[in-house]
VEXDREN-2710 file (C-alpha; in Angstrom, 1 decimal):
% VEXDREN-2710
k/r/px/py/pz
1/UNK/0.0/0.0/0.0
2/UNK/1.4/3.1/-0.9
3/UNK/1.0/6.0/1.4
4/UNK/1.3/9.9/-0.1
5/UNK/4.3/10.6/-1.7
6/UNK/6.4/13.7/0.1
7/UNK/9.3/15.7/-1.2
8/UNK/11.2/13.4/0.1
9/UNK/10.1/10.4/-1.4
10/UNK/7.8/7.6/-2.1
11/UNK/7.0/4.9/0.8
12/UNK/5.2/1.8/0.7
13/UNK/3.7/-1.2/3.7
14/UNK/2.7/-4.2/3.5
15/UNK/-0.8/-5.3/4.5
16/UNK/0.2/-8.6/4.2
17/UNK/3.1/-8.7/6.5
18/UNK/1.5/-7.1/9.4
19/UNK/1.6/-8.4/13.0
20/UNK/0.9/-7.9/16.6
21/UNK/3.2/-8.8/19.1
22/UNK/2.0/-10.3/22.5
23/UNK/3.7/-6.5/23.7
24/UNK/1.2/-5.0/21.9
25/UNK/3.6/-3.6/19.3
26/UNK/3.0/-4.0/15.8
27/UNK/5.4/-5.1/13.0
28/UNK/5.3/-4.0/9.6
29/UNK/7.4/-4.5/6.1
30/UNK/8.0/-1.4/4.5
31/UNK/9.8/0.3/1.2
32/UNK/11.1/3.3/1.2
33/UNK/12.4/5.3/-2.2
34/UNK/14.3/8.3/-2.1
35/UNK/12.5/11.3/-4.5
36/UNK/15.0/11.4/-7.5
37/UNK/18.2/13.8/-7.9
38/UNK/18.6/15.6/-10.7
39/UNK/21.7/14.8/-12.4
40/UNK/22.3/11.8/-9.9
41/UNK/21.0/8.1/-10.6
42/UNK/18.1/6.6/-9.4
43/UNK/18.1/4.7/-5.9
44/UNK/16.8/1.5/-5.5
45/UNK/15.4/2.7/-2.7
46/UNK/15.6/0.2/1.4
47/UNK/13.6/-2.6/2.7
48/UNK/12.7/-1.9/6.8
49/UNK/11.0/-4.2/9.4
50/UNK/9.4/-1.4/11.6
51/UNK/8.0/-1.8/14.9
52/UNK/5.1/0.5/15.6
53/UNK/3.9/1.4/18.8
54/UNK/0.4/2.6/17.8
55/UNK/-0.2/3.8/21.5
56/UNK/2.5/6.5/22.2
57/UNK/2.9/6.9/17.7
58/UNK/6.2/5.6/18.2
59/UNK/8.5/3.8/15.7
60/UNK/11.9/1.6/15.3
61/UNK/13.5/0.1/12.2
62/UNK/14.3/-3.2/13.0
63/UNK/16.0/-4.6/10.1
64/UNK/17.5/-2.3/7.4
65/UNK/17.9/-4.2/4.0
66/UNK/17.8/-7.2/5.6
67/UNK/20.6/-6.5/8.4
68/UNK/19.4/-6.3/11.8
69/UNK/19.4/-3.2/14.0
70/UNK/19.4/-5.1/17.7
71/UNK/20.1/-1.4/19.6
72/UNK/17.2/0.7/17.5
73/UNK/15.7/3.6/19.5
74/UNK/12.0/4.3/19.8
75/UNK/11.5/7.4/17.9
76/UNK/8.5/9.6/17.0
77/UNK/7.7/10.3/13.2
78/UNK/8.2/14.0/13.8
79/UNK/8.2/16.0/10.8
80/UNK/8.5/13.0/8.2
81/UNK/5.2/12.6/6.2
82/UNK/5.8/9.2/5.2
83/UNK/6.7/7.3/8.6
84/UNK/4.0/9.3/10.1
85/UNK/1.2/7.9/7.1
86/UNK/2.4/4.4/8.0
87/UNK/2.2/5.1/11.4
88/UNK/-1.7/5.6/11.1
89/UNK/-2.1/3.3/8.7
90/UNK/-0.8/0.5/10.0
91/UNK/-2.3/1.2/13.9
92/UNK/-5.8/1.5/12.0
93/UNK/-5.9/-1.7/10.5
94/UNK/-8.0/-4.1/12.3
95/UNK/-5.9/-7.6/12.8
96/UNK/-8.2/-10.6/13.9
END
C-alpha cells in the first residue's frame, strides 16, 4: 500500500506482512524510495521491518535491508510525512 508521496520520497507497507506482538507492538514490512536527484542516478530505494507502537505513535527500524538493528531507539515520526502515514495506517488496520 502506498502512502502519499512527500518531497522526500515515495514509501510503501505491507498489508500482508502485518503483525501484533503479544507486547502489543505491531510489526510492519516497509519500502522506502528516495525522490529522484537531478543529475544523480536513481536509488533502489531500502527494505525496513518497523515496529510500531500505535499507543504512544512511536517507531523503530528493525531490520535495514535485511541487516538487523538489535540497539534501534523508539522514535517519533516527527516532521517525516511518510513514517507518520504508516504510522496511522498500520495502527488502523483491524488484525483478527
Amino acid at each position: 500500500v502506498e502512502v502519499p508521496q512527500t518531497e522526500a520520497g515515495q514509501q510503501w507497507w505491507d498489508r500482508g506482512s502485518v503483525r501484533e506482538e503479544a507486547s502489543g507492538v505491531r510489526s510492519v514490512l516497509s519500502r522506502f524510495t528516495p525522490a529522484e536527484i537531478e543529475g544523480q542516478p536513481p536509488s533502489r530505494g531500502s527494505l525496513y521491518v518497523m515496529q510500531i507502537d500505535c499507543a504512544q505513535e512511536l517507531y523503530r527500524d528493525k531490520q535495514v535491508n535485511g541487516i538487523p538493528r538489535f540497539r534501534a531507539d523508539w522514535e517519533p515520526a516527527g516532521a517525516d510525512g511518510l513514517i507518520d502515514s504508516v504510522i496511522q495506517a498500520v495502527c488502523a488496520l483491524p488484525l483478527s
